[in-house]
C-alpha positions in Angstrom: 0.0 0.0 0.0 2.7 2.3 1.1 4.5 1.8 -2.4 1.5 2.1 -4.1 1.3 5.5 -2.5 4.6 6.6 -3.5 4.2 5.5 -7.0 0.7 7.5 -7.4 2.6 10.9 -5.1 5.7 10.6 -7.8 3.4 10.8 -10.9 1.4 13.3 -9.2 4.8 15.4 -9.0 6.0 14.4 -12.9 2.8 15.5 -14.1 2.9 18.8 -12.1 6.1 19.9 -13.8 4.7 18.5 -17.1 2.1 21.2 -16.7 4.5 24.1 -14.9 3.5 27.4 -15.2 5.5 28.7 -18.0 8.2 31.5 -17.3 8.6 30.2 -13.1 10.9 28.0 -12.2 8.9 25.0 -10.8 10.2 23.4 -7.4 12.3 20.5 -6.9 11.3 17.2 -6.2 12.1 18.0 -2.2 10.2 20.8 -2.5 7.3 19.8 -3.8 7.1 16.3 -1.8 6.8 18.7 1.6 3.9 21.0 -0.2 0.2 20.0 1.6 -2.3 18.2 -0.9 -4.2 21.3 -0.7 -1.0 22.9 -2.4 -0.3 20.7 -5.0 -4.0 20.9 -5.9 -3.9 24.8 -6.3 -0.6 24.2 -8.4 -2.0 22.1 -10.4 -5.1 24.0 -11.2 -2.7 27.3 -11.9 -0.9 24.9 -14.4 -3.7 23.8 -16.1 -5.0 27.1 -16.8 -1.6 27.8 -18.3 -1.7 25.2 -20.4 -5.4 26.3 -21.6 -4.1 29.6 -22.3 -1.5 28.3 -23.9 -3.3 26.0 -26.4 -5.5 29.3 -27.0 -2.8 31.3 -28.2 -1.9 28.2 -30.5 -5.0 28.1 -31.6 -5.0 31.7 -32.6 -1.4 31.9 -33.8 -2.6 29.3 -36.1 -5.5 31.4 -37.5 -4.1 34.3 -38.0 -1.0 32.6 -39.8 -3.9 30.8 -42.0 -5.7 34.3 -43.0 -2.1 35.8 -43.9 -2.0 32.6 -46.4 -4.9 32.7 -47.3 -5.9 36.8 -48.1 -3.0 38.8 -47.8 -0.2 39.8 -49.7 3.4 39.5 -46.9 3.6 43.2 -46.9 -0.3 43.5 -46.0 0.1 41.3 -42.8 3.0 42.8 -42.1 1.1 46.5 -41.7 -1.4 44.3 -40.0 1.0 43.1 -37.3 2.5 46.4 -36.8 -1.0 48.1 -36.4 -1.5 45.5 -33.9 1.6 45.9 -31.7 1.3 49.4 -31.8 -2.2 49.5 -30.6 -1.0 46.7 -27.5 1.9 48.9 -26.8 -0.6 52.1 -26.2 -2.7 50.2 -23.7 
């Protein structure tokens, strides 16, 4: 039982830093072993919403790269992109 434990708390741990939050150093093994399960729990949520944003951005990486092909001359999407990084650099 004790093993099986262990086994379960070290995938726990490998999936954790799977699923880090990105940019932040994620804790050592030590570390995180000495972390509460309410801890790890609220890690692990924090990490998944990372990943969800992540696979957002993806997603609309992917789009816009697909409308450039699709309806744009380069030069076009490149005033597009710079319209756009202006306008988030004003906010």
């Amino acid at each position: 039982m004790a093993q099986s434990w262990h086994l379960r708390e070290c995938g726990v741990i490998q999936m954790l830093k799977k699923l880090g939050c990105l940019g932040t150093v994620f804790p050592s093994n030590t570390a995180l072993k000495r972390k509460s399960k309410d801890e790890l729990i609220d890690m692990l949520h924090i990490a998944e919403h990372n990943y969800q944003v992540q696979v957002e951005a993806n997603i609309n990486q992917y789009n816009i790269l697909k409308t450039y092909l699709q309806e744009y001359s380069y030069e076009d999407f490149m005033k597009i992109v710079s319209k756009a990084q202006i306008e988030r650099s004003e906010e």
